[in-house]
Backbone as CSV, one residue per row, in Angstrom:
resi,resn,N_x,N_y,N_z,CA_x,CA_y,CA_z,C_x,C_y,C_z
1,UNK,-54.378,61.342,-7.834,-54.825,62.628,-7.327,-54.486,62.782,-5.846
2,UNK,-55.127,61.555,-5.200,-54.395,61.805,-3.666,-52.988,62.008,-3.601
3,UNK,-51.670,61.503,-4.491,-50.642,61.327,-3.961,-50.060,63.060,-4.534
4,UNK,-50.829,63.350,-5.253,-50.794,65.003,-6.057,-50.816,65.912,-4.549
5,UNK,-51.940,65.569,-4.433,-52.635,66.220,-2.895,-51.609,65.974,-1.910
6,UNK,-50.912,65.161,-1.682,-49.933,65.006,-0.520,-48.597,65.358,-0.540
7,UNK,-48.319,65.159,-2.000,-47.272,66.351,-1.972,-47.487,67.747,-2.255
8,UNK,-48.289,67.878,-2.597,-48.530,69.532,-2.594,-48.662,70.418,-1.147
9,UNK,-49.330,69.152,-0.155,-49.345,69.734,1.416,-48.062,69.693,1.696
10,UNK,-47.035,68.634,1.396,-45.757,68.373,2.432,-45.233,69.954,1.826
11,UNK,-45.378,70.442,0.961,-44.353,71.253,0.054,-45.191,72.792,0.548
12,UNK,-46.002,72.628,1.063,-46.654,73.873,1.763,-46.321,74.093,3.403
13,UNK,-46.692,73.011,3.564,-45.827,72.802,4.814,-44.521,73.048,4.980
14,UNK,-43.627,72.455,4.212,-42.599,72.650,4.149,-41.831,74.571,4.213
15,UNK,-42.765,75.144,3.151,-42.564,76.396,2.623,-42.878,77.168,4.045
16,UNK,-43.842,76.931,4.905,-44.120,77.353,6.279,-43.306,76.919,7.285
17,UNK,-42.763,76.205,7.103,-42.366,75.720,8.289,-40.601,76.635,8.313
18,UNK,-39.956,76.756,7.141,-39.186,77.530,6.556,-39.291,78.808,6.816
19,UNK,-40.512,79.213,6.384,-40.623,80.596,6.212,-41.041,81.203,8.533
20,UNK,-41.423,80.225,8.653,-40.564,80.657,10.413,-39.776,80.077,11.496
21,UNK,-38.943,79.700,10.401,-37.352,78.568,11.060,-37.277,80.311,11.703
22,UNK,-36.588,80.140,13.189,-36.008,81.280,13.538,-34.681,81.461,13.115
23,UNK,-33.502,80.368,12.874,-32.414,80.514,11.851,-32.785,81.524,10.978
24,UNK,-33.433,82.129,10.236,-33.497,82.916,9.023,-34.104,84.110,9.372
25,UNK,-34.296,84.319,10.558,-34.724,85.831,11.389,-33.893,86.722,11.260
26,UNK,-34.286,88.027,10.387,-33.151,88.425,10.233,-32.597,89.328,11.322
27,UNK,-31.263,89.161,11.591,-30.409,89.281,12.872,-30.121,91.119,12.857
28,UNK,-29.482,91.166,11.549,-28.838,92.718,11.466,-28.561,93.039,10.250
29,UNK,-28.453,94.044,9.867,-28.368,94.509,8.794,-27.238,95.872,8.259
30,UNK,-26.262,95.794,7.575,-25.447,96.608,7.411,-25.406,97.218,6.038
31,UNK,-24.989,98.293,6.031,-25.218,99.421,5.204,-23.633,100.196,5.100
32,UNK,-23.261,99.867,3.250,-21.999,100.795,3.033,-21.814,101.648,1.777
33,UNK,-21.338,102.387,1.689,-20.988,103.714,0.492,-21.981,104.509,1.044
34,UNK,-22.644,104.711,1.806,-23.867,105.598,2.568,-23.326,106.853,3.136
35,UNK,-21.531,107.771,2.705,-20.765,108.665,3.420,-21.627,109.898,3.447
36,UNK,-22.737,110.492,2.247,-23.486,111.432,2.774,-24.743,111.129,3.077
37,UNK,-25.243,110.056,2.739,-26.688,110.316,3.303,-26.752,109.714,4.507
38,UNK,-26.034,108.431,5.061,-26.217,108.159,6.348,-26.293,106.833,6.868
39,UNK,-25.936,106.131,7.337,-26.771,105.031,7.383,-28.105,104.666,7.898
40,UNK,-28.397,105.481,8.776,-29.650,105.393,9.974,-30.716,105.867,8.517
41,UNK,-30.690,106.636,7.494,-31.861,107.273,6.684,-31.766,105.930,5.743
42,UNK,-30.446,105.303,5.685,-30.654,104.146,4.578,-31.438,103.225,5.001
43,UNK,-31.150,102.699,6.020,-32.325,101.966,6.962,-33.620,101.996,7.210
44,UNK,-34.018,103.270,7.564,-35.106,103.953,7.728,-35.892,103.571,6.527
45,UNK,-35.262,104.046,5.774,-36.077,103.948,3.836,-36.347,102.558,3.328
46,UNK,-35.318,101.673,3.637,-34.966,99.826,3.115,-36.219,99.361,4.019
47,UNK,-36.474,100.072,5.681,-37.661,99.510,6.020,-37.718,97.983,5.994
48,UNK,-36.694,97.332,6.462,-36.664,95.854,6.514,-36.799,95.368,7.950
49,UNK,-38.032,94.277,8.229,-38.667,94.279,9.604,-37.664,93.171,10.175
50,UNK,-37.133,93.950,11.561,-36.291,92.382,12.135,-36.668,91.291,12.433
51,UNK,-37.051,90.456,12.347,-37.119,89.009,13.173,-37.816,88.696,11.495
52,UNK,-37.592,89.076,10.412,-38.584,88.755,9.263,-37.809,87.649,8.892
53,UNK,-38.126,87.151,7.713,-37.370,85.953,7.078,-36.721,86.611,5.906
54,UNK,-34.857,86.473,6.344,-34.158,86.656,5.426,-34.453,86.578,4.094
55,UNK,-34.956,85.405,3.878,-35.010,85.145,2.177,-36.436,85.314,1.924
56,UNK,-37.260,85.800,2.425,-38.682,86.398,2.067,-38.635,87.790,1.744
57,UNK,-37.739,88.821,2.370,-38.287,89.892,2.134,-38.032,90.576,1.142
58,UNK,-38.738,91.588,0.317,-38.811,92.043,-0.437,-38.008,92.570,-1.243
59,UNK,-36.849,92.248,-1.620,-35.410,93.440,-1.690,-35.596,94.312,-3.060
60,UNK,-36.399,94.010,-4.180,-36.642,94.884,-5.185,-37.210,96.218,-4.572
61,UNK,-38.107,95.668,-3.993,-38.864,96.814,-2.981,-37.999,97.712,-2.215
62,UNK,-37.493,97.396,-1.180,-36.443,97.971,-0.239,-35.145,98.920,-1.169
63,UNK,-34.307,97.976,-2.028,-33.793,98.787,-3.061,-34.515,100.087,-3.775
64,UNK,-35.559,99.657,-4.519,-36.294,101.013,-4.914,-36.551,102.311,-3.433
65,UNK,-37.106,102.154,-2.623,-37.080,103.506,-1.460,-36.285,104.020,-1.165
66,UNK,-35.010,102.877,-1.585,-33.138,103.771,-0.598,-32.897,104.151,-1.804
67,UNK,-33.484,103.774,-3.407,-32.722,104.667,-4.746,-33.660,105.879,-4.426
68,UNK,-34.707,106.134,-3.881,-35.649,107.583,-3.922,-34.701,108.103,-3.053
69,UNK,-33.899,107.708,-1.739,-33.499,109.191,-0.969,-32.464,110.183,-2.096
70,UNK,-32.448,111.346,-1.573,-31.791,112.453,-2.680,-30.090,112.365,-2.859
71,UNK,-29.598,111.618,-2.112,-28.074,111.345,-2.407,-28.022,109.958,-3.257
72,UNK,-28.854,109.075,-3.199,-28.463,107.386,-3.807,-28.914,107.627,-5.437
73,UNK,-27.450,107.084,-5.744,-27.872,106.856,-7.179,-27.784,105.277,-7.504
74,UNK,-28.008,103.930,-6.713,-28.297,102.671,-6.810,-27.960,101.999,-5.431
75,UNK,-28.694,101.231,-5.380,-28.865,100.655,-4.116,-29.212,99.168,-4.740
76,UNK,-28.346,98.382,-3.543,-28.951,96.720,-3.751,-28.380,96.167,-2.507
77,UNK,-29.484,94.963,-2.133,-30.049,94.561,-0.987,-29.151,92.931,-1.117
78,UNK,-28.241,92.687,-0.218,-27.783,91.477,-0.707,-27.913,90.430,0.754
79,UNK,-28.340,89.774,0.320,-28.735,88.853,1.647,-27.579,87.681,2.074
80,UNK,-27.204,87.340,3.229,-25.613,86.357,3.642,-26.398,85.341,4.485
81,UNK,-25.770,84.416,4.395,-26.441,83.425,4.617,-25.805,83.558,6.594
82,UNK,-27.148,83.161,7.567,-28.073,82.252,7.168,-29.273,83.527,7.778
83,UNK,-28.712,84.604,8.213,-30.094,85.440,8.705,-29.521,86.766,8.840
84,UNK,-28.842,87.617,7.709,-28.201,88.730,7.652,-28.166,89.576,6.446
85,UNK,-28.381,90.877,6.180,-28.592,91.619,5.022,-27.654,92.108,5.028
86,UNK,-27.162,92.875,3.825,-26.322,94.205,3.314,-26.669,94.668,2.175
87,UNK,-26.598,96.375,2.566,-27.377,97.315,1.645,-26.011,98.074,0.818
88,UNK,-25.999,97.791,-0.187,-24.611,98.430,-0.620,-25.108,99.992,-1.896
89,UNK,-25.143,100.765,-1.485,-25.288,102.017,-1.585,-24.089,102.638,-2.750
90,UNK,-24.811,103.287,-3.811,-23.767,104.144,-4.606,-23.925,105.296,-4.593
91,UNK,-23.021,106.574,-4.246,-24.102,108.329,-4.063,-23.843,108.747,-4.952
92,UNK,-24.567,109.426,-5.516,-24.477,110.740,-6.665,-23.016,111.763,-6.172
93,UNK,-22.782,112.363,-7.149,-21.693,113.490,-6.989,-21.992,114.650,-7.441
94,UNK,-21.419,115.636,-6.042,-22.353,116.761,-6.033,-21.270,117.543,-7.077
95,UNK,-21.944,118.705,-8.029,-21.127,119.173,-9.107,-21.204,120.963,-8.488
96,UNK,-22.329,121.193,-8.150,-22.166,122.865,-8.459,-23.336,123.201,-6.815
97,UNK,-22.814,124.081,-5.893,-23.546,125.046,-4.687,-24.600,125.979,-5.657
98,UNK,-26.097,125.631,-5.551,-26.757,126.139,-6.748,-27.550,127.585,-5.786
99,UNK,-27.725,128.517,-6.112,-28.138,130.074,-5.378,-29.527,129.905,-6.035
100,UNK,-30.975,129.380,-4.956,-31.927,129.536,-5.128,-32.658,130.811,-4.653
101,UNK,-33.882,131.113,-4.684,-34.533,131.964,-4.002,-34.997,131.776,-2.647
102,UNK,-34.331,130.796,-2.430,-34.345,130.264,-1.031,-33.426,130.346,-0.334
103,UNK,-33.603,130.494,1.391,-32.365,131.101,1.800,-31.097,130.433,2.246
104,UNK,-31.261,129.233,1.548,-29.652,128.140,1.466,-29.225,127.795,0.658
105,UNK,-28.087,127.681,0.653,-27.442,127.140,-1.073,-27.970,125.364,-0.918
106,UNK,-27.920,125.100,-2.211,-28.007,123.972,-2.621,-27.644,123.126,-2.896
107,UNK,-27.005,121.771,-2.952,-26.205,120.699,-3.759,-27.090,120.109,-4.865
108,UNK,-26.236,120.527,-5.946,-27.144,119.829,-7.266,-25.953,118.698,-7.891
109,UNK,-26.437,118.115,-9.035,-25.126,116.953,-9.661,-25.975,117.704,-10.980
110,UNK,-24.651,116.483,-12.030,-24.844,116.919,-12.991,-26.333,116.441,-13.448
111,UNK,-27.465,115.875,-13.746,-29.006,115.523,-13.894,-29.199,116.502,-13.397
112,UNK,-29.018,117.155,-12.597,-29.882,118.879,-11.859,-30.968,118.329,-10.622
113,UNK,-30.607,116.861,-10.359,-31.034,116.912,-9.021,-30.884,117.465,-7.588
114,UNK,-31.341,117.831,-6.826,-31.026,118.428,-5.786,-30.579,117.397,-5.023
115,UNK,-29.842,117.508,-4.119,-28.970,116.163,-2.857,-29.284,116.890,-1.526
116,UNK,-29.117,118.186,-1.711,-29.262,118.519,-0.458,-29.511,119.835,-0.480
117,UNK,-30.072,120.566,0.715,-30.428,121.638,0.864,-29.749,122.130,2.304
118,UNK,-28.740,123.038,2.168,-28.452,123.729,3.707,-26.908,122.953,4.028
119,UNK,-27.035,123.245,5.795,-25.466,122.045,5.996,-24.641,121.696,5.177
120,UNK,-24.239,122.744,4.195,-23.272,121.695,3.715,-21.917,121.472,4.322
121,UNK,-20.832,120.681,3.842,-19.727,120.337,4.174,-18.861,121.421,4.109
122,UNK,-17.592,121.331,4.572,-16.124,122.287,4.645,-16.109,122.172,2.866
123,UNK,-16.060,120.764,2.558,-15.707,120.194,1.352,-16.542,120.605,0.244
124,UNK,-17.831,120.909,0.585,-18.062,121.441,-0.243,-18.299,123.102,-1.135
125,UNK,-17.164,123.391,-0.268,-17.400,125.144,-0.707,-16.069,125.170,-1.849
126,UNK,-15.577,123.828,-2.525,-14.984,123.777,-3.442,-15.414,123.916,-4.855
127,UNK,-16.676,123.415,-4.534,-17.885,123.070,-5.736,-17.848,124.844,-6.206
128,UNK,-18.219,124.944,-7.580,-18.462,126.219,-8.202,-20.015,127.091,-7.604
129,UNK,-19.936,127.727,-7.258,-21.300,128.468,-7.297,-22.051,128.774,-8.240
130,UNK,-23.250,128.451,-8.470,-23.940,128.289,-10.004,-25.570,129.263,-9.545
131,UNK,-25.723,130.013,-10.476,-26.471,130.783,-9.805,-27.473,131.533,-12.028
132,UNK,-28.954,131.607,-11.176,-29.544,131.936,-12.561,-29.929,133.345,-12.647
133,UNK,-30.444,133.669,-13.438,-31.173,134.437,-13.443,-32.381,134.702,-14.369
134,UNK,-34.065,134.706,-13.740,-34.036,134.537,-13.017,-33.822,133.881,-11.934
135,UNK,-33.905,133.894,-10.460,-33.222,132.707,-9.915,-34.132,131.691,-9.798
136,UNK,-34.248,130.570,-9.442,-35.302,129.446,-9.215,-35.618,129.954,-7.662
137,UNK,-37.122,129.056,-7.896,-37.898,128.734,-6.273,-37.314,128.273,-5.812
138,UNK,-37.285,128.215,-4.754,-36.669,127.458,-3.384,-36.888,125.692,-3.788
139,UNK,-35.860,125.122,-3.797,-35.918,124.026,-3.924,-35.961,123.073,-2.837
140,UNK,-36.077,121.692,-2.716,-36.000,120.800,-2.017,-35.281,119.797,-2.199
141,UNK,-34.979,118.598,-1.265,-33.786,117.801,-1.718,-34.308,116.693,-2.335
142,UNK,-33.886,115.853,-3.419,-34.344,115.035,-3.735,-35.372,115.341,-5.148
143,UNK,-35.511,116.797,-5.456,-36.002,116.722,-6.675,-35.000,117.050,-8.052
144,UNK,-35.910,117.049,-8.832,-35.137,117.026,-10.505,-35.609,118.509,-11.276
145,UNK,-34.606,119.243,-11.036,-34.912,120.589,-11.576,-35.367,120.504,-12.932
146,UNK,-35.999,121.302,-13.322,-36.405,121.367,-14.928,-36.297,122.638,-15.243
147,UNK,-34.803,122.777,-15.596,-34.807,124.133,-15.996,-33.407,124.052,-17.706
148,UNK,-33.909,124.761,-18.674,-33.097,124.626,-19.759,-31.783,125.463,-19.491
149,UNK,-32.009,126.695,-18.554,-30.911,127.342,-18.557,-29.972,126.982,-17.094
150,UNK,-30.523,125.752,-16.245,-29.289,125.202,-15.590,-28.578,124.117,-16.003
151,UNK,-29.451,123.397,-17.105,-29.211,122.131,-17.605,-27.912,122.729,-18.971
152,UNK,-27.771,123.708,-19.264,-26.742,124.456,-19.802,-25.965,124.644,-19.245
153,UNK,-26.103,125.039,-17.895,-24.987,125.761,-16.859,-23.896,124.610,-16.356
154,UNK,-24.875,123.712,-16.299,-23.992,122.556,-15.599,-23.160,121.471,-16.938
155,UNK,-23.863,121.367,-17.942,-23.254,121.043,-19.648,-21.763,121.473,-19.545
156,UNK,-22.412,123.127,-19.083,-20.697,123.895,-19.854,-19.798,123.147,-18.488
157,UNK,-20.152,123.626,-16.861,-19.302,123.253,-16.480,-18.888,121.898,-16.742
158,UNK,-19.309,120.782,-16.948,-18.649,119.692,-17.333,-17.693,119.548,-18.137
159,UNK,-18.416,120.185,-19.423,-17.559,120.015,-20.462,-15.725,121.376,-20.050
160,UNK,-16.129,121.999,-19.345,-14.824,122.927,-18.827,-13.881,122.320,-18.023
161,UNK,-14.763,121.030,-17.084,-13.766,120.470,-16.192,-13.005,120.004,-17.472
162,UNK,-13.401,118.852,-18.351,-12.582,117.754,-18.813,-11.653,118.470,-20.199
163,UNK,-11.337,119.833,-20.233,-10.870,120.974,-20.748,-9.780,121.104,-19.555
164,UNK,-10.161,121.197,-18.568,-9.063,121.309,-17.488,-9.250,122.799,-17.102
165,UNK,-10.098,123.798,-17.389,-10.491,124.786,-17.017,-11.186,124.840,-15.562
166,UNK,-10.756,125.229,-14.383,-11.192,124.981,-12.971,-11.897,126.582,-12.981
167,UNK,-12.980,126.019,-12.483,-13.805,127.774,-11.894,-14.428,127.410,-10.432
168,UNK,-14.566,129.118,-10.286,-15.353,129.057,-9.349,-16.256,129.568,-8.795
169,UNK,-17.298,129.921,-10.377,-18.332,130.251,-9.902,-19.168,130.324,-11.952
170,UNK,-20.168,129.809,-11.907,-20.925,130.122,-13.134,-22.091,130.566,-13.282
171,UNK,-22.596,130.631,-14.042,-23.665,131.689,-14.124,-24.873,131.689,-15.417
172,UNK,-26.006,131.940,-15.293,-26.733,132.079,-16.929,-27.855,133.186,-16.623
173,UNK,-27.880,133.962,-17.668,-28.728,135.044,-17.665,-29.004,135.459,-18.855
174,UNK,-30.412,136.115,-19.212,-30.800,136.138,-20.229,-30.097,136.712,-20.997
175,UNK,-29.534,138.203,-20.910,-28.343,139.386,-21.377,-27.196,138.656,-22.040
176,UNK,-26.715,137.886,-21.145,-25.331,137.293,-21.687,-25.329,135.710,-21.935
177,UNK,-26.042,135.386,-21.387,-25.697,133.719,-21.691,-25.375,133.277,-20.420
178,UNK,-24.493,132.288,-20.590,-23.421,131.527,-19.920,-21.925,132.793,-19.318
179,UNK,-21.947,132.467,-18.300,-20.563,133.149,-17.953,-19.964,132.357,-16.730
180,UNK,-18.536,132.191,-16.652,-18.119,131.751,-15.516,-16.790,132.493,-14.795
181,UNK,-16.456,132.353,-14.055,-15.543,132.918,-13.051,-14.510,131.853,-13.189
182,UNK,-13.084,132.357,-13.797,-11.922,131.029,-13.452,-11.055,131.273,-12.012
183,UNK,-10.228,130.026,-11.822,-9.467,130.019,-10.938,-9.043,131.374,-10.480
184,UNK,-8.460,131.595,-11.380,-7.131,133.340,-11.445,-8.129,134.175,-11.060
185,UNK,-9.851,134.123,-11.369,-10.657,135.137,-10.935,-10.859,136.265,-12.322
186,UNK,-10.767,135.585,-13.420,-11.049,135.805,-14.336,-12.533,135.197,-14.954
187,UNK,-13.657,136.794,-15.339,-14.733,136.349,-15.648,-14.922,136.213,-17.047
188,UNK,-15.506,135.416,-17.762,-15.358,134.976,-19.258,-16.895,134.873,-19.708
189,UNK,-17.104,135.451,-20.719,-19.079,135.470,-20.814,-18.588,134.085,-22.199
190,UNK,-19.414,133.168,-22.240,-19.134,131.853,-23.261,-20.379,131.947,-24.037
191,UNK,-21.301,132.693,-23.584,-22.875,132.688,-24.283,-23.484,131.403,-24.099
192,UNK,-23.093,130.608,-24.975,-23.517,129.231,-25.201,-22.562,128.446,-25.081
193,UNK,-23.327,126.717,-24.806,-22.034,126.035,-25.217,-21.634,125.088,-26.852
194,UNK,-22.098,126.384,-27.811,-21.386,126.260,-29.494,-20.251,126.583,-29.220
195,UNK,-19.632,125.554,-29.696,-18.187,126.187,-29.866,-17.192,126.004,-28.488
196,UNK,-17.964,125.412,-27.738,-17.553,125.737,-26.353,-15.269,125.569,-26.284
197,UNK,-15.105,124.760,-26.645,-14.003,124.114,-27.446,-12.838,125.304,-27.529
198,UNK,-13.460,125.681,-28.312,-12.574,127.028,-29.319,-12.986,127.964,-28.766
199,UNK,-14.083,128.179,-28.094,-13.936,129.306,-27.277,-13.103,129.252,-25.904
200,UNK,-12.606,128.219,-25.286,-11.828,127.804,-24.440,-10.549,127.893,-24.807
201,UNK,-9.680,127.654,-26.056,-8.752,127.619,-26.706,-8.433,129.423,-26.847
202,UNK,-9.297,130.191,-27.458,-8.884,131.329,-27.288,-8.774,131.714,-26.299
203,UNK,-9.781,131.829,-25.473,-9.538,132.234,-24.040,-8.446,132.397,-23.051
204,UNK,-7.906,131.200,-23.402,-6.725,130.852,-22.876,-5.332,131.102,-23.466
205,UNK,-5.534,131.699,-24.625,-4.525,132.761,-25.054,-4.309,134.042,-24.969
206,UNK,-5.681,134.393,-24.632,-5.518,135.887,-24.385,-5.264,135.911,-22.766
207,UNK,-5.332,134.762,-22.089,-5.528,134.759,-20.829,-3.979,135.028,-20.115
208,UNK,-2.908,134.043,-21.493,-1.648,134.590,-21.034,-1.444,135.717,-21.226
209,UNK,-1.954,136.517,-21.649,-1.301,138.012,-21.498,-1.922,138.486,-20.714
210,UNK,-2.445,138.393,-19.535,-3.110,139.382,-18.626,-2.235,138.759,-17.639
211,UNK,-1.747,139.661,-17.433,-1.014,140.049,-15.980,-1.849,140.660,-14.892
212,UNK,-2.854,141.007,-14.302,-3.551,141.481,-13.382,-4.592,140.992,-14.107
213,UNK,-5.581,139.586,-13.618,-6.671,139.403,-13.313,-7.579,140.697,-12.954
214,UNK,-7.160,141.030,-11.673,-8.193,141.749,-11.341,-8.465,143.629,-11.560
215,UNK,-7.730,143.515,-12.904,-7.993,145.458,-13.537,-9.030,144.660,-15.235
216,UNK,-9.261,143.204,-15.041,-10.088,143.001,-16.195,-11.578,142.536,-15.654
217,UNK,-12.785,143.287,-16.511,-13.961,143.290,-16.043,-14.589,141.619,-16.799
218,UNK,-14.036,141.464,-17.971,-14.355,140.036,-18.265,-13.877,140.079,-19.477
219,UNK,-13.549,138.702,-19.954,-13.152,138.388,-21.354,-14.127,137.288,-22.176
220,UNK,-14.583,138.079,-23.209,-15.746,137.434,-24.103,-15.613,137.071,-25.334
221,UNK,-15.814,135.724,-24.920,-15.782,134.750,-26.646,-16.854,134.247,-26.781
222,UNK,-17.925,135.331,-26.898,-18.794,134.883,-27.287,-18.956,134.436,-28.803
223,UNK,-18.087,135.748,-29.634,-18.485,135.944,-31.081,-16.459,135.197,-30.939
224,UNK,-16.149,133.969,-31.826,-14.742,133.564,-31.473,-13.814,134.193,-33.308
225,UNK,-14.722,135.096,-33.655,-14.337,135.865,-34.239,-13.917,137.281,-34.135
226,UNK,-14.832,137.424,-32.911,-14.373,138.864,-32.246,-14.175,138.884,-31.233
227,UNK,-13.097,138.061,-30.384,-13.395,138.006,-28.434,-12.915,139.579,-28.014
228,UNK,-13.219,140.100,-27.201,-13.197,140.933,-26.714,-12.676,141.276,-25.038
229,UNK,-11.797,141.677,-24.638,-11.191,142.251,-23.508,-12.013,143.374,-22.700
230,UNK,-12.329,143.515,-21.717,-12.742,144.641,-21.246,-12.171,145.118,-19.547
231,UNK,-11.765,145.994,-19.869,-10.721,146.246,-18.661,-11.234,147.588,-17.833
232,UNK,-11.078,147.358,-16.303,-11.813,148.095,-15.174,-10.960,149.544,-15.947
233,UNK,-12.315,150.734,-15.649,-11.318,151.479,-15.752,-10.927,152.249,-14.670
């Protein structure tokens, strides 16, 4: 029992005496893939105390707060020997500039999270404009919309990119459905996305015969039995 007892102290001791070797203080800490949210907010959030002990601190922990900011979609905390961290950061990708009732556009991805609100980039006025009706509350960054008719909006655009159909601007409203705006500036009502497929396939046949985009008010496949032309008059 005593010799139980004496190693159990050396091995406590030991664990202390370790746990404030200044060798393992941690020195600095670097942070990468962080291009929109930042590094200074990745930091901020990971909340890792300097002079702490490298191999004590918490990194499940620290990982989980930098996956809550509104751009990270995984984060992990990797520790280098002998008193140095790195936070290696993966971001979400922003899909659609979403038109709230609020007075800034939005960055949403495809989940319908918000990334950002306001400021956005040069780069991002490439993104489609996605807009409801009615429109949503003013959102904030970092939440998870719950809405059936954006979680449609953003479906179709997906499924349109990998169609090879480029727009630039979509839309859902009770009246018509789904509608989007293409490249050429051609508006197309899709209703739903049944059929989405074959309604893309026609579309794009009637699409070669229009010579002036802009004397047509929109082309509708909704019914892909009856698409329909409708031209400014």
């Amino acid at each position: 029992m005593l010799a139980f007892l004496f190693v159990a102290g050396g091995i406590a001791f030991g664990v202390v005496k370790f746990a404030r070797d200044p060798r393992f203080a941690l020195a600095h800490v670097t942070v990468s893939g962080a291009a929109r949210s930042g590094a200074e907010q990745v930091l901020a959030a990971a909340a890792l105390a300097r002079g702490a002990n490298v191999w004590f601190v918490d990194a499940d922990a620290a990982e989980q707060r930098v996956a809550a900011l509104p751009w990270i979609a995984s984060a992990r905390v990797v520790r280098r020997w002998p008193n140095l961290v790195s936070i290696v950061v993966s971001e979400r990708v922003p899909m659609a500039r979403l038109m709230s009732q609020g007075p800034e556009l939005a960055l949403v991805d495809s989940e319908a999270r918000v990334l950002q609100v306001g400021a956005l980039l040069r780069e991002d006025e490439r993104l489609p404009l996605l807009w409801l009706e009615p429109a949503l509350p003013a959102v904030r960054a970092g939440e998870r919309l719950e809405s059936a008719q954006l979680d449609g909006a953003l479906e179709a655009e997906q499924r349109l990119a990998a169609l090879g159909v480029r727009i630039s601007e979509i839309s859902s409203e009770p009246a018509s459905g789904i509608s989007v705006t293409t490249a050429s500036r051609l508006r197309v009502i899709l209703g739903d996305n049944d059929e989405l497929e074959r309604k893309v396939t026609i579309f794009l046949a009637i699409a070669q015969h229009i010579a002036r985009p802009d004397q047509v008010s929109y082309v509708d496949v909704r019914s892909t039995s009856a698409p329909t032309v409708l031209y400014r008059q």
